[in-house]
C-alpha positions as CSV (number, residue, x, y, z in Angstrom):
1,X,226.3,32.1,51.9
2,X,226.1,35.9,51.5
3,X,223.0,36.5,52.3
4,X,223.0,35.5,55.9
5,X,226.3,37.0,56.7
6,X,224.6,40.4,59.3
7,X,225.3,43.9,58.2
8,X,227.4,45.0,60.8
9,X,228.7,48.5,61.9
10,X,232.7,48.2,61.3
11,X,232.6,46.6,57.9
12,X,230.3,48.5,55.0
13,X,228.2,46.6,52.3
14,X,228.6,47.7,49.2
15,X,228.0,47.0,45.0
16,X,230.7,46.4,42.9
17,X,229.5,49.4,40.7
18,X,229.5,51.4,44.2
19,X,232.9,50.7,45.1
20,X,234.0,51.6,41.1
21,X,232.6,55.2,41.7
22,X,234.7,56.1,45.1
23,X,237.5,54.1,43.6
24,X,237.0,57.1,40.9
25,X,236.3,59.7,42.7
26,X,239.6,59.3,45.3
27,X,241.4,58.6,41.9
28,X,240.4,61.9,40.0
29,X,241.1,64.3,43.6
30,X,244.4,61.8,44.4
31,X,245.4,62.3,40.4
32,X,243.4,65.5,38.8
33,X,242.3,67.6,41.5
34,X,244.2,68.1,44.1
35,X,247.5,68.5,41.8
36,X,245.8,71.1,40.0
37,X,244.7,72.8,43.2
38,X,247.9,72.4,44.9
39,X,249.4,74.5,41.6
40,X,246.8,77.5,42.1
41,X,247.6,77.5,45.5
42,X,251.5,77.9,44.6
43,X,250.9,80.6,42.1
44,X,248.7,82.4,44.5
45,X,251.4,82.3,47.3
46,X,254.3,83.6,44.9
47,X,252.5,87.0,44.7
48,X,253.2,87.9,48.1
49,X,251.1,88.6,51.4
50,X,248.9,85.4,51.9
51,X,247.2,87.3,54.8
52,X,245.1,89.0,52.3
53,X,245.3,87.2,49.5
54,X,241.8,85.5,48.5
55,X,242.8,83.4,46.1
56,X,245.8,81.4,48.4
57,X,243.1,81.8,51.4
58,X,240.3,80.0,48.9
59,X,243.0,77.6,47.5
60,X,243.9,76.2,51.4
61,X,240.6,75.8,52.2
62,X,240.1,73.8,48.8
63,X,242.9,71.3,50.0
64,X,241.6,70.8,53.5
65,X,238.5,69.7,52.1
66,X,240.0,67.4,49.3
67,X,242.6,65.8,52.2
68,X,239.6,65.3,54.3
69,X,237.4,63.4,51.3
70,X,240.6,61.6,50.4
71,X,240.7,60.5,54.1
72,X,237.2,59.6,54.5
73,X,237.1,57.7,50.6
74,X,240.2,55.7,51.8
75,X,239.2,54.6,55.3
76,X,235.9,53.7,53.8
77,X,237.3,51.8,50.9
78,X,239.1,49.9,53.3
79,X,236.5,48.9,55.2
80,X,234.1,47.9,52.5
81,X,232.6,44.2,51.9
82,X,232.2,44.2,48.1
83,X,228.7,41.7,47.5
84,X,229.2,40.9,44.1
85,X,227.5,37.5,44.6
86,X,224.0,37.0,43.9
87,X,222.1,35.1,46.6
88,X,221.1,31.5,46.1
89,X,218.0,32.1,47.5
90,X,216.5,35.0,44.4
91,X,213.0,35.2,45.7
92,X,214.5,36.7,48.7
93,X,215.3,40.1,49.9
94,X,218.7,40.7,50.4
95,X,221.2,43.4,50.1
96,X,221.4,44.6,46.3
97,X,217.8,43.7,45.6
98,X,215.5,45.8,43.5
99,X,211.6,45.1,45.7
100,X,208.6,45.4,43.2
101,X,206.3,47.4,46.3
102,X,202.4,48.1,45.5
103,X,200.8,50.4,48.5
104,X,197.0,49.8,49.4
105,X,196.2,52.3,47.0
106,X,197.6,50.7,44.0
107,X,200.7,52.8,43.8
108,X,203.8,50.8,42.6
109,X,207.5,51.6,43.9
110,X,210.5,50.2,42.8
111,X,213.1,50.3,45.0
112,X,217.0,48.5,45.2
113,X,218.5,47.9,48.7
114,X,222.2,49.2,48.3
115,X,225.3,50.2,50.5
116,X,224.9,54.1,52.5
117,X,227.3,55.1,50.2
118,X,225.2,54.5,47.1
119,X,221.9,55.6,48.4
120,X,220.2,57.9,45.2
121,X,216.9,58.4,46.2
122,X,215.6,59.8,42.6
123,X,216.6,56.3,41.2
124,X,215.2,54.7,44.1
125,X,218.5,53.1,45.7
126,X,218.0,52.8,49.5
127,X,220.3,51.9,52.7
128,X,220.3,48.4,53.5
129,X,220.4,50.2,57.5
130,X,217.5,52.1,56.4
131,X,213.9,51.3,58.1
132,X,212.5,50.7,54.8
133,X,215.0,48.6,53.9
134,X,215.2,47.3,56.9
135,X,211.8,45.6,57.0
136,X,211.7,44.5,53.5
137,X,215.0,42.2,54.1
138,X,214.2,38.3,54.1
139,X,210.4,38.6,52.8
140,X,209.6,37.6,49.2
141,X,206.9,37.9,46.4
142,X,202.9,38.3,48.3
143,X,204.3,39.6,51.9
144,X,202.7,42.0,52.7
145,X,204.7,44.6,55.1
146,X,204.4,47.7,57.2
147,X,207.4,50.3,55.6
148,X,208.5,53.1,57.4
149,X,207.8,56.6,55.1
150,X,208.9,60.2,56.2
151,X,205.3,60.3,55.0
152,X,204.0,57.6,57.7
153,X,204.2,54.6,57.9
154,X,202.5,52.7,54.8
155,X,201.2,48.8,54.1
156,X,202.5,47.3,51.0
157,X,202.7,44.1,49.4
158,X,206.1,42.7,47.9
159,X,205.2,42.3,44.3
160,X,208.5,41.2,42.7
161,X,212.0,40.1,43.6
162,X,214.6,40.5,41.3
163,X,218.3,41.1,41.1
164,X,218.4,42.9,37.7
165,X,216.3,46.3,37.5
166,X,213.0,45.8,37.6
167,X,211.3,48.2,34.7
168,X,207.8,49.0,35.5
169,X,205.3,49.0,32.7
């Protein structure tokens, strides 16, 4: 089952929607953008001293970086667990969650536990190897639990489960 299978260092957990976007992204510099860099970088060297030209110094530097993405995006695409299963266990908390939080003040959070290569904190999409994350995994609707916040450290109760968004009202 996928839910007890440990997060572990080597191998990455990750969405199938995840895994779409830096399948993408090394597609677009593999396909769009390092070809068309790799042309500005030719033109720039046909005009002559590249010791002082800017635009051929610039243009390297462009393809260093775009090699080293490329590297990282295809090591880590090869060391990815897709989950695209949902749990059988849906009151639970495990990886690709969204947790329905309410502090003691009445303040509600939504939050969804995703891969570290996802994490978009404006929509609420947190590191399973986060602290948050981590102390929400395995509880279920009426725990209450301690979350680690930048802010300090806060009590909250787990008001929902769900592995669809969660839309607050």
């Amino acid at each position: 089952m996928q839910e007890e299978r440990p997060i572990s260092d080597s191998k990455r957990h990750i969405t199938p929607e995840g895994a779409k976007k830096l399948r993408g992204e090394l597609n677009y510099l593999w396909q769009t953008k390092r070809p068309d860099v790799t042309r500005k970088v030719s033109a720039a060297a046909a005009l002559g001293d590249r010791s002082e030209n800017a635009e051929y110094i610039y243009g390297k530097k462009q393809l260093r970086e775009i090699d080293s993405r490329i590297r990282y995006l295809t090591k880590t695409l090869d060391n990815l667990i897709i989950v695209d299963k949902i749990p059988d266990d849906r009151d639970c908390i495990y990886f690709g969650a969204w947790v329905h939080l309410e502090d003691q003040n009445g303040e509600e959070y939504v939050y969804r536990i995703i891969g570290a290569d996802e994490i978009d904190l404006k929509q609420g999409w947190i590191s399973v190897n986060s602290p948050m994350a981590r102390s929400l995994l395995k509880k279920r609707a009426g725990d209450e639990v301690v979350v680690p916040r930048p802010i300090g450290d806060a009590e909250m109760t787990v008001v929902d489960v769900r592995y669809e968004p969660i839309v607050l009202g």
